[in-house]
VOPAGU-2260 file (C-alpha; in pm, 1 decimal, decimal comma):
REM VOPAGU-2260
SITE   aa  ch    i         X         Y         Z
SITE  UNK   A    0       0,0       0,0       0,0
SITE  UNK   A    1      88,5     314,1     -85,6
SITE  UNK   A    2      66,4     639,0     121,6
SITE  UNK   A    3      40,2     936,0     -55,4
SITE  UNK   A    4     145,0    1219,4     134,3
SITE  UNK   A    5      47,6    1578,6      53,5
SITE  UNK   A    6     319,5    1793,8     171,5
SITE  UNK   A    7     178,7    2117,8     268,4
SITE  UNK   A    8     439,0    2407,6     257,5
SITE  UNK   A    9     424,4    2630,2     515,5
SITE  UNK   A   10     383,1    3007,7     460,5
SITE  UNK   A   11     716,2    3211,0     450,8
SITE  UNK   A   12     724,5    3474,9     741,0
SITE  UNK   A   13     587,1    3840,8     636,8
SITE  UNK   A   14     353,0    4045,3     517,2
SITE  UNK   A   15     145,4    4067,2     184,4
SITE  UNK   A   16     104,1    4323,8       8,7
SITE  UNK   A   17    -241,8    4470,6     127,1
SITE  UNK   A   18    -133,7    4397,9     478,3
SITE  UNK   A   19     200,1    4608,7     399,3
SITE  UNK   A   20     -21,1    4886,6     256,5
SITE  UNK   A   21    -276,3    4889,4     543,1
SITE  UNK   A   22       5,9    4914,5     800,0
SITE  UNK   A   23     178,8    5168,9     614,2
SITE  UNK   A   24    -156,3    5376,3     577,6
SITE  UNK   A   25    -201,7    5352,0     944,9
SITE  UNK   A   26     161,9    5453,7    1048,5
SITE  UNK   A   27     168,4    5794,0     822,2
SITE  UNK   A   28    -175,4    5855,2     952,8
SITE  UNK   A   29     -27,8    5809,2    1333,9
SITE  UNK   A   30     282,9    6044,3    1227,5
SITE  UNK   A   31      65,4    6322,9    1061,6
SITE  UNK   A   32    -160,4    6339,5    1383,2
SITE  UNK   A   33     211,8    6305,5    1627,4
SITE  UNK   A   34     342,6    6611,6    1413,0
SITE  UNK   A   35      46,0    6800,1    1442,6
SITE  UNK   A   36      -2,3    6760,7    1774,6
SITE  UNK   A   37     346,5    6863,0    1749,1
SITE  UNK   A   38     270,6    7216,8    1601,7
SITE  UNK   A   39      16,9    7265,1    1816,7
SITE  UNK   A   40     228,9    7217,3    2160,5
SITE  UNK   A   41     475,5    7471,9    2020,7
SITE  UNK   A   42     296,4    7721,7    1905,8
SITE  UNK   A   43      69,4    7722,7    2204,9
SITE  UNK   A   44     425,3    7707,5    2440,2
SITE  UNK   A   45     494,9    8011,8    2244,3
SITE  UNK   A   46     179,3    8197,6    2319,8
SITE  UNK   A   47     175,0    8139,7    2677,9
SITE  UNK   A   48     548,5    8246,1    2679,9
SITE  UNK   A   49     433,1    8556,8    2465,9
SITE  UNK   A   50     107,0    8608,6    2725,7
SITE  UNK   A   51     372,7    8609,5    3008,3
SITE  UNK   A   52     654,0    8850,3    2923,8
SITE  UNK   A   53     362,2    9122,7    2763,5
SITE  UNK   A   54     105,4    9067,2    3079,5
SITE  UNK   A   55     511,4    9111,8    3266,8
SITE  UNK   A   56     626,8    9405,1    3093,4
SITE  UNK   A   57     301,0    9557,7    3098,8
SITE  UNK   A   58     302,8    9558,8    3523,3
SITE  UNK   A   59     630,6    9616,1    3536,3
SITE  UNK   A   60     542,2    9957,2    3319,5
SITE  UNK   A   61     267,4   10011,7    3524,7
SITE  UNK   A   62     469,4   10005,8    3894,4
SITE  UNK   A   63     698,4   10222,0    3740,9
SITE  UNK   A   64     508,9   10483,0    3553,4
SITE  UNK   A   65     253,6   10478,5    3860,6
SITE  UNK   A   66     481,3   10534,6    4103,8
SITE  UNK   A   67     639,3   10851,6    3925,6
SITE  UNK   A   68     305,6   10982,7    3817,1
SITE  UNK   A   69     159,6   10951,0    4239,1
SITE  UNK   A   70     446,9   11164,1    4320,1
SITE  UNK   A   71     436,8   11398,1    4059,1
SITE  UNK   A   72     295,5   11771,4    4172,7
SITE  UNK   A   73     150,9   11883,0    3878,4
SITE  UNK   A   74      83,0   11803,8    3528,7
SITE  UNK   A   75     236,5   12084,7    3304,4
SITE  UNK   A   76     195,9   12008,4    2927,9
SITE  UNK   A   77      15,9   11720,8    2727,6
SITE  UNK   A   78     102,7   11615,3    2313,8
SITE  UNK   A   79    -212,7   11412,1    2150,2
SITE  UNK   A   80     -82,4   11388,7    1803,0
SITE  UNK   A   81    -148,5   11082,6    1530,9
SITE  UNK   A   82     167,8   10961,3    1601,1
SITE  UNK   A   83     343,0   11116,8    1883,9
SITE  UNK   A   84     188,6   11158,0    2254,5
SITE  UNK   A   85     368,9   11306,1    2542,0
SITE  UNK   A   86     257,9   11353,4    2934,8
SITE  UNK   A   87     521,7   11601,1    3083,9
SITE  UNK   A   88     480,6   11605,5    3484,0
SITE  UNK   A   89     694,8   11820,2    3748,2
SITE  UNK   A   90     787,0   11677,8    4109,0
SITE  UNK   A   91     841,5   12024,0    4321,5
SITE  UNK   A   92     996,8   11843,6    4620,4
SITE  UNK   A   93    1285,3   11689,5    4406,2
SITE  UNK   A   94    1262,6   11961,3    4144,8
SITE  UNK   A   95    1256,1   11691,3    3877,6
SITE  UNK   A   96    1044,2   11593,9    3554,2
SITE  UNK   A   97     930,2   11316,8    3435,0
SITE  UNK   A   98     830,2   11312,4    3060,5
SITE  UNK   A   99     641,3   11020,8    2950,8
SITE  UNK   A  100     662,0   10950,8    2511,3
SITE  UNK   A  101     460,5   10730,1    2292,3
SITE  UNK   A  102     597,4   10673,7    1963,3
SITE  UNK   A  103     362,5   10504,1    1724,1
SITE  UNK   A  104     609,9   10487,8    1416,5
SITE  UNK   A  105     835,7   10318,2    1698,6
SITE  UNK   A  106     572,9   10165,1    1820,7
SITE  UNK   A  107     775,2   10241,5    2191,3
SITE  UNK   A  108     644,0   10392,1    2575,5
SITE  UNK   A  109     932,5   10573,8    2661,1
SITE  UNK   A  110     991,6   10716,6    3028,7
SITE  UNK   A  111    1228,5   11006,2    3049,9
SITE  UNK   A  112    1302,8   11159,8    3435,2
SITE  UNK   A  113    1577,3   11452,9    3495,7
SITE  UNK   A  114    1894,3   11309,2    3589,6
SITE  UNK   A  115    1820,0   10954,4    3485,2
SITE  UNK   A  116    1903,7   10801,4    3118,2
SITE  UNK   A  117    1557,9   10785,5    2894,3
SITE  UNK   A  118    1405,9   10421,8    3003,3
SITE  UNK   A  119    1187,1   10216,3    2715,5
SITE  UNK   A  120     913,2   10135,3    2904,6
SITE  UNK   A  121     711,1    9920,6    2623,5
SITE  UNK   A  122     782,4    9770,7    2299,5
SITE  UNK   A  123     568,9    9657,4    2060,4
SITE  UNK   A  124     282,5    9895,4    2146,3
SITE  UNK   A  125      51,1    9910,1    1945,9
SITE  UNK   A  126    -202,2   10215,8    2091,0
SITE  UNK   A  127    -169,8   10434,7    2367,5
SITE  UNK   A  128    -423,5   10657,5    2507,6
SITE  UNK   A  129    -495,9   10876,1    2807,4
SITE  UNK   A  130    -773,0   11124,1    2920,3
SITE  UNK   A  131    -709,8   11388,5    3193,5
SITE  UNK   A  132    -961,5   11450,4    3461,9
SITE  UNK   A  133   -1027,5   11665,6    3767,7
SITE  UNK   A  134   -1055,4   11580,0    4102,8
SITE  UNK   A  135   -1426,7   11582,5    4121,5
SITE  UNK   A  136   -1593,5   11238,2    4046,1
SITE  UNK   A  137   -1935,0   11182,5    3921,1
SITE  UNK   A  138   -2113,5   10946,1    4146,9
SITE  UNK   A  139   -2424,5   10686,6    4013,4
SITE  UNK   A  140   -2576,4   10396,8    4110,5
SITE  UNK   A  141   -2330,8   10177,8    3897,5
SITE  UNK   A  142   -2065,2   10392,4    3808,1
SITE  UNK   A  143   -1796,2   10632,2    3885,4
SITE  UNK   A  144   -1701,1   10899,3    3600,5
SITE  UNK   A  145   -1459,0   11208,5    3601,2
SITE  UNK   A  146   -1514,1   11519,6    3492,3
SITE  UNK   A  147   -1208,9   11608,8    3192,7
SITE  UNK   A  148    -982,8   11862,4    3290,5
SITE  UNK   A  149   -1093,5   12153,1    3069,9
SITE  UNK   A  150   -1125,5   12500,0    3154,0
SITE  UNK   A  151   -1431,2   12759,5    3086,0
SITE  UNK   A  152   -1366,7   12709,3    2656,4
SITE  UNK   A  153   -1417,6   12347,3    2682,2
SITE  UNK   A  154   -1052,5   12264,2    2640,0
SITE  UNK   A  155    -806,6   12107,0    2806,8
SITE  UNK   A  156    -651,8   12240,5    3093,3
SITE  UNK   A  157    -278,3   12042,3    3201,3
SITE  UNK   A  158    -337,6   12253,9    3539,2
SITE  UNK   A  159    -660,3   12137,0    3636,5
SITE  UNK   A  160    -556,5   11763,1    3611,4
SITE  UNK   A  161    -580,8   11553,6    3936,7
SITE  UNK   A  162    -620,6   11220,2    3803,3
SITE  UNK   A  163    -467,2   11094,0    3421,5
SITE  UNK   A  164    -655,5   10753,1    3293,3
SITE  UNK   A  165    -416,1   10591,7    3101,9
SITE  UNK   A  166    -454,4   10242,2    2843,2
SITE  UNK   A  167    -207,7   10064,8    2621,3
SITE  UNK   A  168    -212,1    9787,9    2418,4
SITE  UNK   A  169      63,6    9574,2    2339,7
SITE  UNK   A  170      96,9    9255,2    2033,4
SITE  UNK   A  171     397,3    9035,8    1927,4
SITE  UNK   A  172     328,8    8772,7    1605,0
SITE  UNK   A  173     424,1    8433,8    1692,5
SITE  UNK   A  174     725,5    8245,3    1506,2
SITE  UNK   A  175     665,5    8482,2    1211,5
SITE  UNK   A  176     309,7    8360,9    1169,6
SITE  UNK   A  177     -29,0    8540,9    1150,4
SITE  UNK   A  178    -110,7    8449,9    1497,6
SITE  UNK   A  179    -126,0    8757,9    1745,0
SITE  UNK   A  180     -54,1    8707,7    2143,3
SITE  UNK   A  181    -182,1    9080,6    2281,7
SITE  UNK   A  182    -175,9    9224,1    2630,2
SITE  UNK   A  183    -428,9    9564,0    2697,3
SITE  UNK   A  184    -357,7    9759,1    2983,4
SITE  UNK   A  185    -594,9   10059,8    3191,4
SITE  UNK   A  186    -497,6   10260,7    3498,2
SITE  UNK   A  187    -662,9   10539,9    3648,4
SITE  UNK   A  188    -330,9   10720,7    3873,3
SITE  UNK   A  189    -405,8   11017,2    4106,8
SITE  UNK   A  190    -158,7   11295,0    4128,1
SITE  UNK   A  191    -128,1   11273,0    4473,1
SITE  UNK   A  192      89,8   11537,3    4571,2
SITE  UNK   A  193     -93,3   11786,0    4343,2
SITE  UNK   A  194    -128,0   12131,7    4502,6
SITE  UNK   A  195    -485,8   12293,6    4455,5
């Protein structure tokens, strides 16, 4: 008797060519979503990291400029040009100014005080804007107001300032890209040493 054996060959290791295809789908479609995910981390690293130093250089401007305006006596001449805009304040008990200089071309908050080198307060600035009140306030039932500093023509008077209201707004792109990281800062600063 005769056995007839059928010899079965077994399969060679590896992959067939839809299987190959399939996996290599899936792995470009894993490294697409990695790098994207990718992008995304870094550019949102470099937002927060934009957010900080503007939010950072914005209070630091604010201490600084606050601090010289509280102690200033008197404000004694104002610029409100397009592109220029100037504050200049006096300090009788140190017989000093301080001179405060938007640039808009520049795009730069500089603070200028006698005896002391010219200090760049803000970079990047986009706007820059301030209103000059008296020391009256108007009182409502949801709101506090001040009357502008103008005298009996309706215009304004640097003399009959008490308080300055100040706001800036500040904007960086990121990694050359359209996205925009902004920080807006308001202050309302009393003269305090003003003499009436």
């Amino acid at each position: 008797m005769k056995f007839n054996f059928i010899q079965r060959h077994k399969r060679a290791g590896g992959f067939t060519l839809p299987e190959m295809m399939v996996g290599a789908g899936l792995g470009f479609l894993l490294l697409a979503v990695l790098v994207s995910l990718g992008v995304y981390v870094t550019q949102t690293f470099a937002v927060i990291g934009n957010y900080e130093d503007l939010d950072r250089n914005s209070c630091d401007t604010l201490d600084v400029v606050s601090r010289e305006l509280r102690n200033s006596s008197a404000l004694v001449g104002f610029t409100n040009g397009a592109t220029v805009k100037a504050l200049r304040f006096t300090n009788s008990t140190t017989a000093k100014t301080v001179i405060l200089t938007y640039n808009a071309n520049l795009r730069t908050l500089v603070l200028e005080k006698t005896g002391d080198a010219p200090k760049t307060c803000l970079t990047g600035c986009d706007q820059w804007n301030f209103t000059l009140c008296n020391r009256v306030p108007i009182f409502s039932s949801t709101n506090i107001t001040f009357y502008s500093a103008t005298n009996g023509a309706g215009q304004l008077d640097a003399t009959r300032c008490k308080l300055v209201n100040m706001s800036w707004k500040c904007s960086r792109t990121i990694i050359g890209s359209a996205l925009t990281t902004e920080s807006v800062q308001t202050a309302q600063i009393v003269l305090r040493n003003k003499v009436d």
